[in-house]
N, C-alpha and C positions, 0 to 999 in steps of 0.2 A: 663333335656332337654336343648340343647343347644338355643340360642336367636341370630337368624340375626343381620348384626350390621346395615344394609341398602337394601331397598328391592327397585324394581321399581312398580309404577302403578300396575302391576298385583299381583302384591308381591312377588315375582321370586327374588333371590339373583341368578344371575349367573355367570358361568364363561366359556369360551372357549381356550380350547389346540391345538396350532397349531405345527404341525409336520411335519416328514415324516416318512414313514412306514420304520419299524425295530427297531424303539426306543422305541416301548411299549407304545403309547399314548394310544390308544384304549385300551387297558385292566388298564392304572393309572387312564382313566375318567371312567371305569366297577366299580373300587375298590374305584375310591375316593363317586361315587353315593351309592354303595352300605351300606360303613360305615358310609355316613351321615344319611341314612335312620333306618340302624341293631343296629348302633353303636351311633348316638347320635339324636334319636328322631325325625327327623326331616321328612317331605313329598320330597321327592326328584325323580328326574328323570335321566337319562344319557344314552348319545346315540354317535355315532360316524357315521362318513361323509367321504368318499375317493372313488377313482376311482377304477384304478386298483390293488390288493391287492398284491404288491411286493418294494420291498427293495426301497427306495429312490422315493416314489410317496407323495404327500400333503395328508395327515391324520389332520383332527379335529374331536376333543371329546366335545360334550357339556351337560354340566352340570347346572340342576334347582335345585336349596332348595328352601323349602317354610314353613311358619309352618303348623302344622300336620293336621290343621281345615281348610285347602287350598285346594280344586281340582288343579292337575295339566288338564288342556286339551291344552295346549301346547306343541305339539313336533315337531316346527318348530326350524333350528335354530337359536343358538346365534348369534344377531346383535349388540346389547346393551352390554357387557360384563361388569361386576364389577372389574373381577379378569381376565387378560389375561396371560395362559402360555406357552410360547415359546420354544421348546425344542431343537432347533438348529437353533442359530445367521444368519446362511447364507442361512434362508427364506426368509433374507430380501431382495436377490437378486428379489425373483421370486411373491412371496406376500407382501399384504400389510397384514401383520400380527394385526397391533394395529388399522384397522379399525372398527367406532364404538364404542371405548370406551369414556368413561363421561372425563370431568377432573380431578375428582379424582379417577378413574383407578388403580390399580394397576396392572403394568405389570413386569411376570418374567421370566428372559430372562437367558438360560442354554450357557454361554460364559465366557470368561477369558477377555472382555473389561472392561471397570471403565461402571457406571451408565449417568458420565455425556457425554462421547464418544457415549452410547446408548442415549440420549436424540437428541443427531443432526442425529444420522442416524437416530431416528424414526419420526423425526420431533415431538416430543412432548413438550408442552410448558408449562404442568402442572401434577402433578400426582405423584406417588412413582414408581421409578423403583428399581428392585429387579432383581440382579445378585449373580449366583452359577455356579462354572464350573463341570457341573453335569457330564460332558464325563467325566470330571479327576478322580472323584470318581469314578464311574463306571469303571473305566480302572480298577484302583487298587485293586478296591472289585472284580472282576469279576461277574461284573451284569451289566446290562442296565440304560442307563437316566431314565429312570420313575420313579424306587424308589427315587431315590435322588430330581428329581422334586417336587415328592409327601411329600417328607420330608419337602421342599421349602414351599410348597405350604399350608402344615398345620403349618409352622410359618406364612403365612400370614392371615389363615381362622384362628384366633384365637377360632373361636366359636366351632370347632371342637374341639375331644379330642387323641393328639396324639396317646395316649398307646391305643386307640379303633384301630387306623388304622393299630398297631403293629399286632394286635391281627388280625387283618382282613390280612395284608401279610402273619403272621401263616396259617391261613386258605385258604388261597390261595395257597402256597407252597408244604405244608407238606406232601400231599397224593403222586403228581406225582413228585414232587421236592426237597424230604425232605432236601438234601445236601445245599441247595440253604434258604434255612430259615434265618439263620444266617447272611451270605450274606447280604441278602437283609435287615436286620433290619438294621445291621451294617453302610450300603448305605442310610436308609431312616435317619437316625438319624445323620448323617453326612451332609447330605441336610439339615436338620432342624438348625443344629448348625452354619454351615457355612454360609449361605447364609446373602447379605449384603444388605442392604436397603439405598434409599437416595429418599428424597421427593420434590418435586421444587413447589414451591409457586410463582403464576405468580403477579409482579406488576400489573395490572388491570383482568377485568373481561375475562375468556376463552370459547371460544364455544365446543362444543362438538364435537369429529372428527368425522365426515360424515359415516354409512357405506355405503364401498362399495359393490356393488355384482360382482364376475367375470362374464364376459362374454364370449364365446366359439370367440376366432380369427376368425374360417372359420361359415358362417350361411346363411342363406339364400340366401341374395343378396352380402354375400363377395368370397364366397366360389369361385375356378375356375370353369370354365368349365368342366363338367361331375364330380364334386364331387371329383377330383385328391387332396389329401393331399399331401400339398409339403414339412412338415419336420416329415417324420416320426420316427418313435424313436429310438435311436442311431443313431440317422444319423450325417452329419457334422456340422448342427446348435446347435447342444445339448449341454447342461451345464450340468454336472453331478455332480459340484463340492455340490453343494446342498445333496447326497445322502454321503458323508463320515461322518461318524460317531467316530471320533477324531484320525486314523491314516491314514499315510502315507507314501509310498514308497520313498526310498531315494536312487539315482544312483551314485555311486563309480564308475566313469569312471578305473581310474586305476587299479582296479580290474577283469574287465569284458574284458571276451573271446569273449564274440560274437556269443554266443551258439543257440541264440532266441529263449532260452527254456520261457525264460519271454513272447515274445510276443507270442507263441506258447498257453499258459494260458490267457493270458491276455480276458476278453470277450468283451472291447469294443475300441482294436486295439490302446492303450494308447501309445504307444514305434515310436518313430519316427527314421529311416534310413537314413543313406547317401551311395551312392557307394564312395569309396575310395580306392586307391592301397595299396594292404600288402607291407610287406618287400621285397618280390620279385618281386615287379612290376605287382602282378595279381590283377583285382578287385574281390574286395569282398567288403560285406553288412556292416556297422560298426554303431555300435548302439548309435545316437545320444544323446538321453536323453527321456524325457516322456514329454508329452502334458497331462497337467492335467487338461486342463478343463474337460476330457473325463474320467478321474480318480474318481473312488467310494469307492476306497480305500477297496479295497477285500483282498489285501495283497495274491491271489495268485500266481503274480508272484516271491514275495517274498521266498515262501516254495518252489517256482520249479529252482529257481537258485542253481546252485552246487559251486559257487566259491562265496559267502553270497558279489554278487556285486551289491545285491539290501536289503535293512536294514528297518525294521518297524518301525517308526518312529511317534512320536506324532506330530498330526497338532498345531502347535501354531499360536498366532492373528500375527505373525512375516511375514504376504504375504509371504510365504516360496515358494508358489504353484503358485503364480502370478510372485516370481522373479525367480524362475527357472524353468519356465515352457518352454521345445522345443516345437514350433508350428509345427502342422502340413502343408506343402506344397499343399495347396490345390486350386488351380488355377480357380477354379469356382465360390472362395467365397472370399467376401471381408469384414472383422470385423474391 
């Protein structure tokens, strides 16, 4: 039976997965509760938290071990976190992902940045941080960031036993997915090997970061008059860059006819216009470039271009999407 390395007050070792939906969190915190309980002895619980169930919305999974002689009556969520995992870096736009944890935390964060560039964006001043660029594996295996998270994540629960979790992705797979078995080990065990750890020991004593809870913008006394939502979704205050999950679209101007089979596909109007004169002096519509704050990276305007003037492309930490992003002309808003 496996031995906690550190419990809180109630004896709860926990952790909480911060996400957004389409990368599998909710079913890596199903699988990581279920093999701590089947697969190495322990009292465990696991649950997950999200709005509305679609591509690119905030998913968290939380996760309790206890030992075996422990009632859970706890299934509030995680505030307190032992082990925080992060499944995509540009949550940090939107949450505060490492709210709540102790100073010695461990937080794992799925990016291609160094540990000590994640310590100034997360403001942490103590604790281990643990970096894996789990989209990259995942691209190459064809699978999803969970396994490789989960691979991450059982090098930092040393108390777990990997080849249980193997055995537990087998049984997960096999019935409706058997092509995918392989895969996915190949992915978990690739998280487990790669992933990099660095630990910052603060010169004096550190407090604990605060959790916080979100609050809803519009409530009671903030809300407008008769209850009118004024950013509703896709609209022109939206940031979507949050929802791509490691590619993206790439415009070969000198390619492109001007066919607007791209923005024809496109679902959230990403392709920005200009009028311009042809050759003969006639206007016509001429395809700028992409506004990618509005970009999710679906890649179908990709498959619907017939002259390949738009290319699938891996997002790198290189601001690829902030330095050539065309804005949109939108005269009612100011950013």
């Amino acid at each position: 039976m496996s031995s906690l390395p550190k419990v809180n007050e109630l004896g709860f070792f926990e952790i909480r997965l911060e996400s957004i939906g389409g990368l599998g969190a909710n079913l890596a915190g199903k699988m990581l509760s279920e093999d701590g309980v089947v697969g190495n002895g322990l009292n465990g619980v696991g649950f997950s938290s999200y709005g509305s169930e679609k591509k690119g919305s905030p998913v968290k999974a939380h996760i309790r071990f206890c030992e075996p002689h422990i009632n859970i009556r706890d299934n509030t969520p995680i505030e307190r976190p032992h082990v925080v995992g992060i499944f995509h870096d540009a949550l940090f736009k939107t949450l505060h992902c490492t709210s709540g944890i102790y100073p010695d935390s461990t937080v794992l964060v799925n990016t291609q940045k160094s540990p000590d560039i994640l310590k100034n964006i997360m403001s942490i001043e103590s604790g281990t941080i643990a970096v894996i660029d789990a989209t990259g594996i995942a691209l190459e295996e064809g699978t999803k960031v969970n396994t490789a998270m989960l691979g991450s994540l059982y090098r930092i629960l040393d108390f777990l036993d990997a080849d249980s979790m193997r055995n537990t992705i087998r049984r997960t797979f096999e019935h409706k997915y058997p092509h995918l078995v392989e895969p996915n080990i190949r992915t978990f065990d690739r998280g487990y090997h790669e992933v990099q750890f660095k630990t910052f020991t603060p010169q004096e004593a550190v407090q604990s970061i605060p959790f916080t809870r979100e609050e809803p913008k519009l409530g009671y006394q903030t809300q407008p008059i008769g209850g009118t939502v004024i950013n509703p979704g896709n609209s022109i205050l939206k940031d979507l860059s949050i929802s791509r999950a490691g590619m993206l679209p790439h415009f070969h101007d000198d390619k492109c006819i001007n066919c607007a089979a791209c923005d024809t596909v496109c679902p959230d109007f990403c392709f920005v216009w200009e009028e311009k004169e042809d050759k003969r002096g006639r206007p016509q519509m001429f395809l700028k470039g992409i506004d990618y704050q509005y970009c999710k990276g679906c890649l179908k305007c990709v498959h619907a271009c017939p002259v390949e003037a738009l290319s699938s492309e891996r997002e790198y930490d290189d601001g690829f999407a902030e330095t050539n992003r065309v804005p949109h002309l939108f005269d009612l808003v100011s950013k």
